[in-house]
C-alpha positions in Angstrom: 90.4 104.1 103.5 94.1 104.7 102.3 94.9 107.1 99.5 98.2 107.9 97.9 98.4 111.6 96.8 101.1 111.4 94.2 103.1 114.5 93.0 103.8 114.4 89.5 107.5 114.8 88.4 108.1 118.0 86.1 111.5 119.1 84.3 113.1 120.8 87.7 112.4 118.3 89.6 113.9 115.6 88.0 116.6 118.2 86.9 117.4 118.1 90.8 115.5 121.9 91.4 115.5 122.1 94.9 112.1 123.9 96.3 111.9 127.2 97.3 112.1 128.1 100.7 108.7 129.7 100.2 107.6 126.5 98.6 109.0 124.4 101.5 106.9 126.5 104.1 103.9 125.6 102.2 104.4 122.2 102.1 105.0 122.1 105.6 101.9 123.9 106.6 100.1 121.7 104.3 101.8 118.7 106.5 100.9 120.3 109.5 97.3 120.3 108.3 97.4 116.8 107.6 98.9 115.8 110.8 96.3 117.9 113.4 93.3 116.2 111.6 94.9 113.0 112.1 95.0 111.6 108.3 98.4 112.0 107.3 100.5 108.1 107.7 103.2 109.4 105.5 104.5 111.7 103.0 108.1 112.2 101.2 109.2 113.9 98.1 111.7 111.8 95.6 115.3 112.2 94.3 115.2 112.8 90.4 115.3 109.6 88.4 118.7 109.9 87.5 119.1 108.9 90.8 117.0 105.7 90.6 116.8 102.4 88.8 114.1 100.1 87.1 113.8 96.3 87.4 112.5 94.9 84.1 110.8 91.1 84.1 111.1 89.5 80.7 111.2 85.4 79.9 112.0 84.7 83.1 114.6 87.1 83.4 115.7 90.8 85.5 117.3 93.8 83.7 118.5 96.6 85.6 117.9 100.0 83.8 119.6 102.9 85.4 117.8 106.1 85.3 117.0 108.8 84.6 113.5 107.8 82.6 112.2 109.9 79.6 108.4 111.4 80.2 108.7 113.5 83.3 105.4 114.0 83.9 104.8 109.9 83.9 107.3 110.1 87.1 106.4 110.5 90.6 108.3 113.7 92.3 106.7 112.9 95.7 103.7 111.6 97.6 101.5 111.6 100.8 99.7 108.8 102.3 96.2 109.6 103.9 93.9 107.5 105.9 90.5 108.9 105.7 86.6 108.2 106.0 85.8 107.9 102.3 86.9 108.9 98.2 85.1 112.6 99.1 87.3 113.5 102.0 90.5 112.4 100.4 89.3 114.8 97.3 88.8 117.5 99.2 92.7 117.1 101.0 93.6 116.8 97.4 91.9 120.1 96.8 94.2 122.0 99.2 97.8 120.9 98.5 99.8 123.7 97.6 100.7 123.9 93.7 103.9 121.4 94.1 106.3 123.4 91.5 107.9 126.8 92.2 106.1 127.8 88.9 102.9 127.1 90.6 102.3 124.3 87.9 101.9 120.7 88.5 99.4 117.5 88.9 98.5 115.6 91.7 97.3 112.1 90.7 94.9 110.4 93.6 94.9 106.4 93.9 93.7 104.4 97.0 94.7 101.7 98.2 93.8 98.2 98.1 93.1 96.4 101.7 93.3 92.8 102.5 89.3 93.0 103.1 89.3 93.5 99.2 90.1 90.1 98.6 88.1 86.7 99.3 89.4 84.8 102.3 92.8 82.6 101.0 95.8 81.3 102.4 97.5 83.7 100.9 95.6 86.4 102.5 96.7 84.9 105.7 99.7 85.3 105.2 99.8 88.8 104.5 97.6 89.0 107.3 100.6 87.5 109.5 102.9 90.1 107.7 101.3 93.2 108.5 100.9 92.2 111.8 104.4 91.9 112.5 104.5 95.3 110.4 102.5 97.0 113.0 104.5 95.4 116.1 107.9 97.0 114.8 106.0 100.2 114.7 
């Protein structure tokens, strides 16, 4: 089962805050910890928002909104992606990340991942089948 652990944006981070060294020693620990057990698939923190853009669908149509977003705690400031046995052991990974903000505040928002086994055989299942194959062949 794949999980996204999502870091929650805060005011220094989309203010462009770098972490603290401290912070950054942490994190990689953390990441360390993730890695030896074998569940960690990927894991990045994000430019602020100011930084990034927004596609909006409307009638038909694409607007391009240029950052940065209001509501920084509705943004994502980073994320890891874990592969593990069930919803328990992903919850208690969540349990150890370091507090993500050099103020020691912050949110970590769990979601996991749909697989193409969720869905009723298709076509189109097939063909995202084929796609992730060839995914897995550049890796």
């Amino acid at each position: 089962m794949r999980f996204m652990m999502i870091v929650k944006a805060s005011k220094d981070s989309e203010a462009g805050v770098m972490p603290s060294e401290q912070m950054l020693a942490t994190m990689g620990k953390f990441n360390e910890e993730l890695v030896n057990a074998g569940v960690m698939l990927e894991g990045s923190g994000l430019q602020p928002s100011s930084k990034g853009f927004r596609v909006k669908f409307s009638g038909g149509k694409r607007t391009i909104v240029d950052g940065p977003f209001a509501e920084s705690k509705e943004l994502i400031a980073g994320y890891w992606i874990i592969n593990v046995k069930s919803r328990e052991e992903a919850l208690e990974w969540a349990k150890k990340v370091p507090a993500p903000q050099n103020n020691d505040e912050g949110e970590i928002e769990v979601r996991q991942f749909f697989e193409l086994e969720d869905f009723a055989p298709s076509p189109a299942i097939d063909q995202h089948r084929e796609i992730a194959k060839k995914l897995a062949a550049k890796k």
